[in-house]
C-alpha positions as a printed NumPy array, in Angstrom:
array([[ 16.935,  20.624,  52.653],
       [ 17.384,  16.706,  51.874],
       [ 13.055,  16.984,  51.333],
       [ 13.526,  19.529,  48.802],
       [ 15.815,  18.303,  46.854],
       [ 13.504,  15.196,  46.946],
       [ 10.664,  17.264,  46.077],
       [ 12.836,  18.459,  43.368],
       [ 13.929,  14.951,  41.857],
       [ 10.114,  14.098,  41.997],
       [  9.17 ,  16.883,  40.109],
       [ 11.828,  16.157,  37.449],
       [ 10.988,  12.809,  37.297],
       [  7.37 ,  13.331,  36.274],
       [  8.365,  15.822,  33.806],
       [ 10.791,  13.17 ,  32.399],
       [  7.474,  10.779,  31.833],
       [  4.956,  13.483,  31.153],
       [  7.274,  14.757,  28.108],
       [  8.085,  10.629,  27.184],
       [  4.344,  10.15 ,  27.247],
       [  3.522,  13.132,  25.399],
       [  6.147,  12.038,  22.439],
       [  4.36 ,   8.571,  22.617],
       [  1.322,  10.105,  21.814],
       [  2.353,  12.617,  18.833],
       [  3.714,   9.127,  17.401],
       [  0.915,   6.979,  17.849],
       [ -2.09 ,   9.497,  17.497],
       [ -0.8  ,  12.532,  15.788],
       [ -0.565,  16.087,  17.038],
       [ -2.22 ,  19.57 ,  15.863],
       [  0.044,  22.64 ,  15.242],
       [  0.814,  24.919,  12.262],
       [  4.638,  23.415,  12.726],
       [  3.593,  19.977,  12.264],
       [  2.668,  17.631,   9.197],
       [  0.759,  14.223,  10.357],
       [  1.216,  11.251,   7.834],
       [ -0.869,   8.505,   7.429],
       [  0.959,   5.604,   4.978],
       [  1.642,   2.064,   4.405],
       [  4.357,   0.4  ,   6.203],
       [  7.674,   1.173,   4.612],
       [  6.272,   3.466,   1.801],
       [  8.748,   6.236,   1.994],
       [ 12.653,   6.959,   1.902],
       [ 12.967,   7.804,   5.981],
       [ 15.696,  10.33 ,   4.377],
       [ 13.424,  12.177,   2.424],
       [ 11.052,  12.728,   5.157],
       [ 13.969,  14.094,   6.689],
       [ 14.768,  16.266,   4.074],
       [ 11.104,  17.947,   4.001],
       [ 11.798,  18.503,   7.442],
       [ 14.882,  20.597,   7.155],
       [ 13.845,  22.464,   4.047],
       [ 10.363,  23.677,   6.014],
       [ 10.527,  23.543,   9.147],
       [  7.904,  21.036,   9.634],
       [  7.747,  18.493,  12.188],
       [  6.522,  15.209,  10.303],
       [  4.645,  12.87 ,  12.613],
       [  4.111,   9.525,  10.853],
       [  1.921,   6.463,  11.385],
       [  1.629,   3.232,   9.304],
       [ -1.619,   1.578,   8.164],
       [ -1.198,  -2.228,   6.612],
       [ -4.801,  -1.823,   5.008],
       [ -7.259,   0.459,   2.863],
       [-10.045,  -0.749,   5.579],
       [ -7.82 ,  -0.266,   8.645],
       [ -6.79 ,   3.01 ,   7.182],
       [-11.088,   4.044,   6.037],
       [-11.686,   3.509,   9.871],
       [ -9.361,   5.434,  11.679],
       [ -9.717,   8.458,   9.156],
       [-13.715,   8.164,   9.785],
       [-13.452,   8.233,  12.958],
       [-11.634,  11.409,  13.242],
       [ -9.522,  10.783,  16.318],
       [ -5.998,  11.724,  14.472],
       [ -6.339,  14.763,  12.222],
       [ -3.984,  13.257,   9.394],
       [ -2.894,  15.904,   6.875],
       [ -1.587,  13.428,   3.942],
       [ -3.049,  10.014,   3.785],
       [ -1.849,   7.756,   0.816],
       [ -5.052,   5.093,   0.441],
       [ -5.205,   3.221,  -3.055],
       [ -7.985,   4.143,  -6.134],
       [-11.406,   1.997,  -4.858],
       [-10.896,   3.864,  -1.402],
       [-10.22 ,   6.619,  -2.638],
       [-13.806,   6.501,  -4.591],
       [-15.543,   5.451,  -1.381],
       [-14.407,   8.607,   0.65 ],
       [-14.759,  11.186,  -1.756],
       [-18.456,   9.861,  -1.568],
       [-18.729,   9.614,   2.048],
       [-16.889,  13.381,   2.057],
       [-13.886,  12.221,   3.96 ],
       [-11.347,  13.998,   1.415],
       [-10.418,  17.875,   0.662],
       [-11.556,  19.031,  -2.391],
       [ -7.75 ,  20.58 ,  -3.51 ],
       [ -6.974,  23.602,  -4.603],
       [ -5.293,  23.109,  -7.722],
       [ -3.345,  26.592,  -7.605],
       [ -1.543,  25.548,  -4.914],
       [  0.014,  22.598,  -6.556],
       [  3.592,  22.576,  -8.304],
       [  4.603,  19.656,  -9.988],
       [  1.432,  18.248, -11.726],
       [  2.819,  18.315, -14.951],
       [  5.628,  15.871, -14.082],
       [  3.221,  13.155, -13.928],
       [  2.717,  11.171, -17.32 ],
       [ -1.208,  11.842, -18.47 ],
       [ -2.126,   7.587, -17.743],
       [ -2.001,   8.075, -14.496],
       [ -4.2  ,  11.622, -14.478],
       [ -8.029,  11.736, -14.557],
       [ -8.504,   8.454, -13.972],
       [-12.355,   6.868, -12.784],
       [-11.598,   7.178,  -9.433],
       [-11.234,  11.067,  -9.488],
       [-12.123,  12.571, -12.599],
       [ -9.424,  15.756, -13.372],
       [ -7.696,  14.76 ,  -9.848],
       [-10.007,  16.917,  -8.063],
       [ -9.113,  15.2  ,  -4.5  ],
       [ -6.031,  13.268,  -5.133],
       [ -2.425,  13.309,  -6.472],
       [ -0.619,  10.345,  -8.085],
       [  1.944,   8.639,  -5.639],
       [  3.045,   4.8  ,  -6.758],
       [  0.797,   2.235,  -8.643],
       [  2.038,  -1.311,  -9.327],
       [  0.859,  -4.818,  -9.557],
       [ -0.408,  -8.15 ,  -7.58 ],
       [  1.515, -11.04 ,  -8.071],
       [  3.609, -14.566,  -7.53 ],
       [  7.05 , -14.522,  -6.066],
       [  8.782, -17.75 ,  -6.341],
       [ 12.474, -19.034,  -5.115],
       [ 14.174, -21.127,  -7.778],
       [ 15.926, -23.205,  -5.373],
       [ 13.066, -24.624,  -4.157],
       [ 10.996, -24.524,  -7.254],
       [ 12.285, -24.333, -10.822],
       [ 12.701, -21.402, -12.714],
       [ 10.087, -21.102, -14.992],
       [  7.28 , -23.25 , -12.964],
       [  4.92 , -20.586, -12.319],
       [  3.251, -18.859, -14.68 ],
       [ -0.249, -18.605, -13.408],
       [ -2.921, -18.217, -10.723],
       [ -3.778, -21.987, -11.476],
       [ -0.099, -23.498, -10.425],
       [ -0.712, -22.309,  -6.788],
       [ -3.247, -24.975,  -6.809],
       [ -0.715, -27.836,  -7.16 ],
       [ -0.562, -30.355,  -4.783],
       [  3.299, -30.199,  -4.394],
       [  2.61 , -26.807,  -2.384],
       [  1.321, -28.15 ,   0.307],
       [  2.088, -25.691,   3.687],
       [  4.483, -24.303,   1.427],
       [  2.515, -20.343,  -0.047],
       [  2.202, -17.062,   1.85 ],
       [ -1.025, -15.045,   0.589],
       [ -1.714, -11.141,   1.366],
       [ -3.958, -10.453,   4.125],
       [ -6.368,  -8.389,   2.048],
       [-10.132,  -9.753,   0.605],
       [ -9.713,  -7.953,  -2.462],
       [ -6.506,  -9.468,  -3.386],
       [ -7.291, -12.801,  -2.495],
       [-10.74 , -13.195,  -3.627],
       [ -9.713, -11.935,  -6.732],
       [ -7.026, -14.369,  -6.986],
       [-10.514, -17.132,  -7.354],
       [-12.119, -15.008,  -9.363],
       [ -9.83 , -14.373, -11.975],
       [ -8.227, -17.814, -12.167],
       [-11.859, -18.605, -13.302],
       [-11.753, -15.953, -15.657],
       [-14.141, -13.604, -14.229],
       [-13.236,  -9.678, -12.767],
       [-11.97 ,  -8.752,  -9.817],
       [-15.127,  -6.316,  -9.655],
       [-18.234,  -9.223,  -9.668],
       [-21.318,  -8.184,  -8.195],
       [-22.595, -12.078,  -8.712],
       [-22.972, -13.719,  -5.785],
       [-23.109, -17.318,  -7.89 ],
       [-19.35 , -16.381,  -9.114],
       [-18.63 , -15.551,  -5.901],
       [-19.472, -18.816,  -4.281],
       [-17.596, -20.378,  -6.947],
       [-14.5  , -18.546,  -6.197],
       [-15.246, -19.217,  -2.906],
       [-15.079, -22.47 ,  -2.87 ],
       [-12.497, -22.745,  -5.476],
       [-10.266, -21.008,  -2.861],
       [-11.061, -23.773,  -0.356],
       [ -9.212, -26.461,  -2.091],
       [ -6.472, -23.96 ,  -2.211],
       [ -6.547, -23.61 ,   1.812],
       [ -4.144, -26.781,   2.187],
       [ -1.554, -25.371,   0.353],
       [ -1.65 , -21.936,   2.714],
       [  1.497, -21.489,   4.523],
       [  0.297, -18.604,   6.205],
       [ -1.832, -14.907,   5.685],
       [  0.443, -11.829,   6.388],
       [  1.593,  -9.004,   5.274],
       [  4.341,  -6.676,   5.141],
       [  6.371, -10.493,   6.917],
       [  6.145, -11.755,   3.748],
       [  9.34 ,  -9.748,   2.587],
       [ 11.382, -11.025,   5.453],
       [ 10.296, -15.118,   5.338],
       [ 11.082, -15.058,   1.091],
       [ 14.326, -13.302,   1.652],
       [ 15.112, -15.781,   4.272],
       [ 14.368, -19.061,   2.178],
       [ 11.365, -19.678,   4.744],
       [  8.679, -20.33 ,   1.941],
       [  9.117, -21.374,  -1.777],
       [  6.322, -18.835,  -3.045],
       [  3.981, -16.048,  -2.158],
       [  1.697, -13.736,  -3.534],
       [  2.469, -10.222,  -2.941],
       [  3.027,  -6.696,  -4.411],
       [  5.546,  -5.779,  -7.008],
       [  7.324,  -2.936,  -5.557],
       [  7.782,  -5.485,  -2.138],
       [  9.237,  -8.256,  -4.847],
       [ 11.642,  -5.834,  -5.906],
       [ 12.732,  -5.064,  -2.947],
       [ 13.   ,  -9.321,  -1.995],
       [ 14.499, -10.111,  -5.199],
       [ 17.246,  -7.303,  -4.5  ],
       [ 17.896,  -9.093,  -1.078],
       [ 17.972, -12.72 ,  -2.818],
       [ 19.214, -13.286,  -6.046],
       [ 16.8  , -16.245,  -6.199],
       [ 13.78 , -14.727,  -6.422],
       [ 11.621, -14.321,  -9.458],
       [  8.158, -12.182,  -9.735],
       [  5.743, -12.963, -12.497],
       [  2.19 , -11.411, -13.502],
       [ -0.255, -14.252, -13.634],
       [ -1.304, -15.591, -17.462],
       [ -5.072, -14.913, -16.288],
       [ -4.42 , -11.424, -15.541],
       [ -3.785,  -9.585, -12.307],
       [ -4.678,  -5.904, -10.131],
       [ -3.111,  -3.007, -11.373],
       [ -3.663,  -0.432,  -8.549],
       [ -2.812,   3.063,  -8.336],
       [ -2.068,   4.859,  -4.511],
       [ -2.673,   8.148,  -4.475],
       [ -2.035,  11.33 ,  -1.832],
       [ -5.405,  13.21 ,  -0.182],
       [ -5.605,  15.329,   2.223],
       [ -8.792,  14.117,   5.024],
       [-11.331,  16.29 ,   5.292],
       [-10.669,  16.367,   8.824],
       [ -6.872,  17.907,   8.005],
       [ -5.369,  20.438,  10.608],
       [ -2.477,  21.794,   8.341],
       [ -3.707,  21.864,   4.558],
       [ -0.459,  24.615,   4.205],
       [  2.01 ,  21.464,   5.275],
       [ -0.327,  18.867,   3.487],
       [  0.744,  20.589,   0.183],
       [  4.037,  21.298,   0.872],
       [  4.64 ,  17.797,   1.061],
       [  3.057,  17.26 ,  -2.056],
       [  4.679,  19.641,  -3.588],
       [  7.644,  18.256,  -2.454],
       [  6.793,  14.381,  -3.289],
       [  6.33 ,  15.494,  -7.107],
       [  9.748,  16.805,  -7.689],
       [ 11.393,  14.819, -10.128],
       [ 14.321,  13.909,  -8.359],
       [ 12.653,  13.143,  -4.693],
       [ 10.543,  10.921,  -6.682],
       [ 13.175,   9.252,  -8.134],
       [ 14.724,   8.879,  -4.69 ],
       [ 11.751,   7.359,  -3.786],
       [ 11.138,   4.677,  -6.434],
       [ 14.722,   3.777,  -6.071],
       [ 14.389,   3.324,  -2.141],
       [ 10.632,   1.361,  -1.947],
       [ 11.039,  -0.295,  -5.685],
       [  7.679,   0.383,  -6.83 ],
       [  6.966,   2.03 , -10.022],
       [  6.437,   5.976, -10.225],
       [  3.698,   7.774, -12.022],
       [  6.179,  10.787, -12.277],
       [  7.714,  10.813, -15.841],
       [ 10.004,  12.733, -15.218],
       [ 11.382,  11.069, -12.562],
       [ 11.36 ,   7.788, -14.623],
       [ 14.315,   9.37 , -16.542],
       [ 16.631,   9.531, -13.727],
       [ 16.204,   5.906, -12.535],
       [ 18.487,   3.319, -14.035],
       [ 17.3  ,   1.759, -17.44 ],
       [ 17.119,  -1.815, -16.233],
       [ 14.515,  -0.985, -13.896],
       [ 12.114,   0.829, -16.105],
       [ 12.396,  -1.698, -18.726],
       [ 11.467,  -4.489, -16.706],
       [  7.983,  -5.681, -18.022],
       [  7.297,  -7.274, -14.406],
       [  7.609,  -3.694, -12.867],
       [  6.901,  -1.137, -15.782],
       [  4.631,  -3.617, -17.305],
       [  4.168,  -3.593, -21.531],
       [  0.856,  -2.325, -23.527],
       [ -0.104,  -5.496, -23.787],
       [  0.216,  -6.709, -20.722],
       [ -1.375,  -3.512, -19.268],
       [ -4.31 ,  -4.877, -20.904],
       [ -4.844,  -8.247, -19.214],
       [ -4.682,  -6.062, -15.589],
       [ -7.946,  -4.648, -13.726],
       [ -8.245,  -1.208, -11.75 ],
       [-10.673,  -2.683,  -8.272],
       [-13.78 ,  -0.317,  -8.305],
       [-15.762,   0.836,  -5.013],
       [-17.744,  -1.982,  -4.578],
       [-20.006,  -0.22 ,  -2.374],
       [-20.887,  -1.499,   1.312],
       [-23.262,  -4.33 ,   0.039],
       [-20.634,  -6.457,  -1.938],
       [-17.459,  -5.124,   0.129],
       [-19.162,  -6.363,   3.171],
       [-19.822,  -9.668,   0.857],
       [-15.752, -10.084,  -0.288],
       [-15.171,  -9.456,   3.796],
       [-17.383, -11.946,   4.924],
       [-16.039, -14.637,   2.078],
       [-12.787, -14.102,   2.842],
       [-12.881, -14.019,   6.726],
       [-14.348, -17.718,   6.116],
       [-11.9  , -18.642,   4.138],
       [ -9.292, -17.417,   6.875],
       [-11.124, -19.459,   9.568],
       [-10.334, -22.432,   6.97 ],
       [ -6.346, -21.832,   8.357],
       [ -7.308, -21.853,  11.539],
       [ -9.061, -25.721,  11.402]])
């Protein structure tokens, strides 16, 4: 008797770490089912409540995983091993897949919502007539600064990171795109060169910058400026919202020589097991007042218009987050580069990482 009930607990207890395991692995690599809805997303790019929410009103299990970069995300979505049903990449990936045929061409008929979504942020170069992608947030790149440690009104441009009384003292983005671009545009050329001279130049403009590098992170940044750990930081605006509501100190500002304005969309991969839950949840997403929720919750700006009117009026008519005509005019969209010069921006900026590491 005493073996069987031995028998018994051993049995139980390998259920116990088969069924753990198994949960381990719907997390980390997704799972197939006509019940289940597999995210792919940036870190902390959705109210946890209204993921919730979708759940109860469908029936759908979400599973959700976090990416912290267009590349990291491009990978794991070529490779195939995690059938993700929603991905949210930003507008130069975007291009590259729908040319490499890693995104579902949608069905427009089955989308409800579209018309919520003010016309600038529709049809745009990436995806003529949204063919393969639906508007999610879009924001800007720029300089975070804490006026105890630096006065109010210091920083206006790319150029001031440069100054010697930074020294140790700014976090930068992990991402080439955002930081090359930061040398090319404080010498006034686009974020988009395909000039390997201007390159070099930003190149090695960034070099002299190198001292002045605190560190290269990314979604850390948020925690070390809330904390007073660093006087300034380039970063997004929807994660300087979200700083400056934790510390009243905090100031964001668009660069004078222009900055990215990027726009993250929703695809469904080619490689999608549920396209039924894929557009539920987009369905879902461009309801006015989930939306809202949404922009409320992460702090980035929305794309839905009608959703705009139910946030409060001090954060829509903040230039630094709903940015002015004008100043909509001094930013730049990043284009698909195309393997050549992406692998070119990689290569610059992994140098100038090694630079940190002297």
């Amino acid at each position: 008797m005493k073996q069987l009930i031995q028998l018994a607990a051993v049995i139980l207890g390998v259920s116990g770490l088969l069924y753990i395991g198994s949960l381990y692995v719907d997390r980390s690599e997704g799972s197939a089912g006509s019940d289940t809805l597999n995210i792919f997303n940036w870190g902390d790019y959705i109210d946890p409540a209204l993921l919730e929410q979708f759940e109860e009103e469908t029936g759908y299990r979400v599973v959700y995983e976090t990416f912290d970069s267009n590349e990291a995300m491009y990978t794991k979505v070529q490779q195939g091993g995690t059938a993700y049903d929603i991905a949210i990449p930003s507008e130069y990936m975007i291009d590259r897949m729908i040319d490499e045929g890693l995104v579902h061409k949608l069905d427009q008929s089955k989308i409800e919502g579209l018309d919520n979504i003010d016309a600038d942020f529709l049809d745009l170069s990436f995806d003529p007539g949204n063919q393969y992608s639906i508007p999610y947030f879009w924001g800007t790149l720029g300089i975070i600064y804490n006026d105890e440690m630096i006065e109010e009104g210091a920083i206006q441009s790319w150029s001031d990171l440069w100054n010697p009384q930074y020294k140790d003292d700014i976090m930068l983005i992990d991402g080439a795109r955002e930081i090359m671009g930061i040398g090319l545009q404080t010498l006034g050329y686009s974020l988009n060169t395909q000039d390997d001279e201007r390159l070099q130049e930003a190149f090695d403009l960034l070099e002299s910058l190198a001292p002045n590098v605190k560190a290269l992170v990314a979604d850390e940044i948020k925690m070390y400026m809330i904390q007073g750990e660093a006087p300034l930081a380039v970063t997004f605006s929807g994660e300087a919202a979200d700083m400056m509501w934790e510390n009243e100190s905090l100031h964001y500002i668009l660069p004078e020589e222009g900055s990215n304005l990027w726009f993250d969309n929703m695809i469904i991969p080619e490689t999608a097991q549920n396209e039924e839950a894929a557009y539920a949840f987009i369905n879902f997403m461009l309801r006015p007042e989930v939306a809202a929720q949404n922009a409320d919750y992460i702090g980035y700006s929305t794309p839905n218009e009608a959703a705009m009117a139910l946030l409060p009026e001090e954060t829509i008519e903040d230039p630094q987050f709903y940015p002015t005509e004008e100043m909509m005019e001094n930013l730049e969209v990043y284009e698909n580069l195309g393997y050549e010069y992406l692998g070119k921006y990689n290569d610059l900026f992994l140098e100038f990482k090694m630079l940190r590491r002297e």
